[in-house]
N, C-alpha and C positions, 0 to 999 in steps of 0.2 A: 837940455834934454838929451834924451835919444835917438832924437832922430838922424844924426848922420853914424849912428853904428851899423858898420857891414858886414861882422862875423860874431855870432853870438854860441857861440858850446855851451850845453845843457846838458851832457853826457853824462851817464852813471851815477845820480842822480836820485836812484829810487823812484823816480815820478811818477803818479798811479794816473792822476788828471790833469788837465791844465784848464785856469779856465778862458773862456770863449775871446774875449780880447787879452787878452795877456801878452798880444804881441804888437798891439794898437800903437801908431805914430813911429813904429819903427818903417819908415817909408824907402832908407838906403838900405836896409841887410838883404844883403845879399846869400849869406850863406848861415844854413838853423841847422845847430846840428843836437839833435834828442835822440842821438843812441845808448843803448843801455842803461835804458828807464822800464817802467812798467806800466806804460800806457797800455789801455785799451781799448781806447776809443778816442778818437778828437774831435771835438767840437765839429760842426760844418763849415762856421764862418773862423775858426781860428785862423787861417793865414790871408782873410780883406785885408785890403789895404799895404801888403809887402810886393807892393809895385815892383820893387828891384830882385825878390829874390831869385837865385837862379839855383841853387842844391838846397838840397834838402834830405838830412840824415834821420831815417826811423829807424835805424837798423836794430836786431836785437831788444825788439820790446814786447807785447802781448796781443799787439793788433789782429783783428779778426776781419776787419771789413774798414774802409773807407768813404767818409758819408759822400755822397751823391754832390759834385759838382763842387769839393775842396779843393781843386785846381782852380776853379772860372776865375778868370780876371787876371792870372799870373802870367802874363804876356812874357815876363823872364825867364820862368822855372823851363830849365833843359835836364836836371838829373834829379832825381827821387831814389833813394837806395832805400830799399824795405826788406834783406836779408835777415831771415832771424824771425820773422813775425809768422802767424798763422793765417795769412792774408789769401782767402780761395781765387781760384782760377779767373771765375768768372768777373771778378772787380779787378784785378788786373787788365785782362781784357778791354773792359768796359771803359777804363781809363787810357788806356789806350786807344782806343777807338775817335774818344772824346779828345785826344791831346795828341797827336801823332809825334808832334814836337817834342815832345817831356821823353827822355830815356829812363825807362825803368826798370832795376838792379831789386830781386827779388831771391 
């Protein structure tokens, strides 16, 4: 299987959605990178279970908002880049607040 992959690129792509487990048993990746797609929204539960991740690339997609508590449980995640997105102030913040840990590139 997939479970010892730790860098997966999804970049440019066209991607409108992804859906909710789509990233299930990949338990080593360490590093997701979906920049230059055209997401809108992601799932809340898409990144359970990426025990190891630690970046994570949104950059350049259609993002608006980030659901409520799509960090919890990533005990690894230290960088998130979200440049390019439509992403308001206030959810930046609020995930900050939430993850003091997590660096966020906006």
């Amino acid at each position: 299987g997939l479970s010892s992959l730790e860098v997966l690129h999804l970049y440019n792509n066209e991607l409108i959605t992804l859906p909710e487990r789509i990233f299930n048993g990949l338990s080593s990746l360490e590093i997701l990178d979906l920049k230059f797609n055209r997401l809108m929204s992601l799932p809340k539960g898409i990144l359970n279970g990426l025990s190891s991740l630690k970046v994570l690339y949104l950059d350049e997609n259609a993002l608006i908002t980030l659901p409520e508590g799509i960090f919890n449980g990533l005990s690894s995640l230290r960088l998130v880049s979200l440049g390019g997105n439509q992403i308001d102030q206030k959810t930046i913040d609020r995930v900050r607040q939430r993850h003091p840990e997590i660096k966020i590139y906006y």
